[in-house]
Every structure is written in C-alpha cells, then in structure tokens.
N, C-alpha and C positions, 0 to 999 in steps of 0.2 A: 655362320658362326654359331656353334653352340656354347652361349653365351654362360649357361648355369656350370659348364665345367670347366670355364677359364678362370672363375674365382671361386677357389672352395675356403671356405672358412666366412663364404657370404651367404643370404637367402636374396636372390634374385628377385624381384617382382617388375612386372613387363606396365610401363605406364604411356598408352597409346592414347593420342589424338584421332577422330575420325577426318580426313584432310576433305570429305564432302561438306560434312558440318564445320568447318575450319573457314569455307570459305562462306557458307551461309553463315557464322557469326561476322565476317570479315563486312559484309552490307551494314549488320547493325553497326559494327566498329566504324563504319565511313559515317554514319547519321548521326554516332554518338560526338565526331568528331569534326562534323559538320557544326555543331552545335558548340560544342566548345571551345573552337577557333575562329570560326562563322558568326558567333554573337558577338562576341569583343570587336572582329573586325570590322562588322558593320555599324558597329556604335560609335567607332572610332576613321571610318574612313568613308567617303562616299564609295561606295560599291557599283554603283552607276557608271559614272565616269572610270572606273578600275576596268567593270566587264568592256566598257567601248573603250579604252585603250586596248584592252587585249586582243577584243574581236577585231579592231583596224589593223593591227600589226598579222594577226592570222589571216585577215581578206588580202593583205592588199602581194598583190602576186609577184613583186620583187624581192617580198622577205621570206627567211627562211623557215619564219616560227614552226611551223610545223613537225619539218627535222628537227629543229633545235629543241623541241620539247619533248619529241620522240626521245631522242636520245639521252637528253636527263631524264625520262624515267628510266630506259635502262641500264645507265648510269649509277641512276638509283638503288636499283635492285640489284645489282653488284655491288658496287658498296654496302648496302644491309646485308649481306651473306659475306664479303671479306670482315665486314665488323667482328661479324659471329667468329670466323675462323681466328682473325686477331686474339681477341679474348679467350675463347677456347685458347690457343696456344700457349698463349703468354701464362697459364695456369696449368698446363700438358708439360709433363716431363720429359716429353722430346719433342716439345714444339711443334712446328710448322713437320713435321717428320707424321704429326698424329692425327694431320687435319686435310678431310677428303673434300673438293666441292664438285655438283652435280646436278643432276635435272631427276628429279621424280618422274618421267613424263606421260604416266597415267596421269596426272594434274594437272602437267607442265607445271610443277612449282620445284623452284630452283632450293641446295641446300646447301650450306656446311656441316659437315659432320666430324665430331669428335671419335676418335678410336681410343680413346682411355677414358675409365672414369674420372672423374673431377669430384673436389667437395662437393655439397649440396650449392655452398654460397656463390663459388665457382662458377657453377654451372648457372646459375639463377641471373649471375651480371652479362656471360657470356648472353642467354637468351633474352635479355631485355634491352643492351645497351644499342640494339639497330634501334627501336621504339625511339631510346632518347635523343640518339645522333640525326636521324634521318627523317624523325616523326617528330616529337615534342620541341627542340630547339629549335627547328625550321617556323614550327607553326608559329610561339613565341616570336621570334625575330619578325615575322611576315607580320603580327599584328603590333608590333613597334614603329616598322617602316613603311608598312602600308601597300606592299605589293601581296597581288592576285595572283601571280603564278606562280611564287613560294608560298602561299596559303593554299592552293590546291596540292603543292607536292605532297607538305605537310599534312593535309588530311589525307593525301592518296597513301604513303607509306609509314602512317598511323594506322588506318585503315588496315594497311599489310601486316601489320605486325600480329593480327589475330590471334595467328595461331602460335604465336611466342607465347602470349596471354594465356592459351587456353592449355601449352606446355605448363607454367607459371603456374596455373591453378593446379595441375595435377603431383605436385612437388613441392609446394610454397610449406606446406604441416609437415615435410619433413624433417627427422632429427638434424640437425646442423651435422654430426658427424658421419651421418652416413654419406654414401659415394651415388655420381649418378652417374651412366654410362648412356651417349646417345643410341638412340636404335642406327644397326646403319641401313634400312630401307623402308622405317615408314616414321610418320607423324609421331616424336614422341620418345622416350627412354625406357630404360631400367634405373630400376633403385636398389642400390648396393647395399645390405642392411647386415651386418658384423654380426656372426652367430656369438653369442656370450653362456 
C-alpha cells in the first residue's frame, strides 16, 4: 500500500513502535503491574493461603487447571484483539468491512488492524480500551473479591497491553483533528495531517 498517494490533500507521517522493545517494555509493564495490583492484594488478602489454594487445584491430577487456565489466556488474547477490532469498527465507515485480524509472526504477536483512518480520539479508545476491559477491570475486581487467578490474568494482559501504551505515546500530542491510519504490517500508524 502506497499509503502517501491514497490521501492527497494530507501529509503523511509514519509513527512506528519497535515490537523487540514493545516486548522488553512489556517485563517492565508486568513489574509495574505487579506492584499495583500485587500491593492492594496483598494488604487486603492473605496471599498465602491464595498461592496453596491455587497450587492444590494445579497438583492435584483430577483437575483440569491447567487446560483451564491455558485456555483463558488464549481466550484472553482474542478477546483483546476483538476489543480492538470492535472499536475500530464501531468508529470505521464500513465497519467490520475495515477490520483485518492476524499474526505478525516474526513475533508471534497477534493484531487488529484498521484499513481506514479514524479521528485521533478514535483511534486512541480503539488502542486502549483492551488495557481496560482485559487489564484494569480484571485487576480491580480480583482485589475486591480476592482471587489469585483473576489477579495474575489482570497483570498478565496489563502487562500485554504495552505496546498499545507505547502506540499511545506516539499519538497522545496529536491535533484532535487530524486522522490516524493503522500500519497494516508493523507496530504502529500513520498520521493524517490536513495540508492548509
């Protein structure tokens, strides 16, 4: 896609994530969220008795845990990339018509991708709202009620959401009216910017 001649009357600028450093912030992003779902929990639950509940259910070899936790995270991780496609569409002019999903798989990292540009704001709820649905309400809830394995999911696909964060930072100063266009093959956008 020669992206600078499908909108003229724009200036194009290419705003790339590196998906090696995407996942080396993704370590910090698990510590930082270790820390601020991980301290409330622990103040507020015995942790102790959490981890041997959890480790008895994973030993003991009639149950399933194992599959069973397998499979919500990849449960997980589909649903963070349908979120994205969701929102992306719901703000695309032709919907679910606009919206590709896929595997990177030099990284194995899974995406949605937009084929039209979107507003800036658009774009900015499309790439955070897996963070809140799959990351931050999980965590919240798990240090309400007190479970251990909705506090690791919650930090694990907080964790995930990195490189949404470090899309975010590369776009957050942008004009509200300008357009963003996702890339469709690596970490990252274009920014539509209206020649005047």
């Amino acid at each position: 896609m020669n992206v600078f001649e499908n909108y003229p009357g724009y200036v194009v600028e290419s705003r790339l994530i590196n998906l090696y450093k995407a996942n080396i912030v993704g370590f910090l992003f698990f510590a930082v969220f270790i820390l601020l779902y991980g301290l409330p929990f622990y103040l507020l639950w015995d942790i102790k008795e959490s981890f041997s509940l959890m480790k008895d259910n994973i030993s003991n070899k009639a149950s399933n845990a194992w599959w069973i936790y397998g499979l919500v995270v990849v449960a997980g991780v589909i649903i963070h990339e349908l979120i994205h496609g969701i929102v992306f569409a719901f703000f695309a002019k032709y919907g679910f018509k606009s919206i590709k999903f896929g595997i990177l798989w030099k990284m194995v990292t899974p995406y949605a991708h937009c084929k039209e540009p979107l507003p800036v704001r658009a774009y900015m709820l499309a790439v955070i709202m897996p963070f809140i649905i799959v990351g931050l309400l999980p965590g919240i809830y798990s240090i309400i009620i007190g479970s251990l394995p909705l506090l690791i999911f919650a930090i694990l696909f907080s964790g995930a959401a990195a490189g949404d964060f470090m899309i975010l930072n590369l776009i957050y100063k942008e004009d509200k009216a300008n357009l963003v266009l996702d890339h469709p093959t690596e970490g990252g956008c274009f920014v539509l910017k209206k020649i005047t």
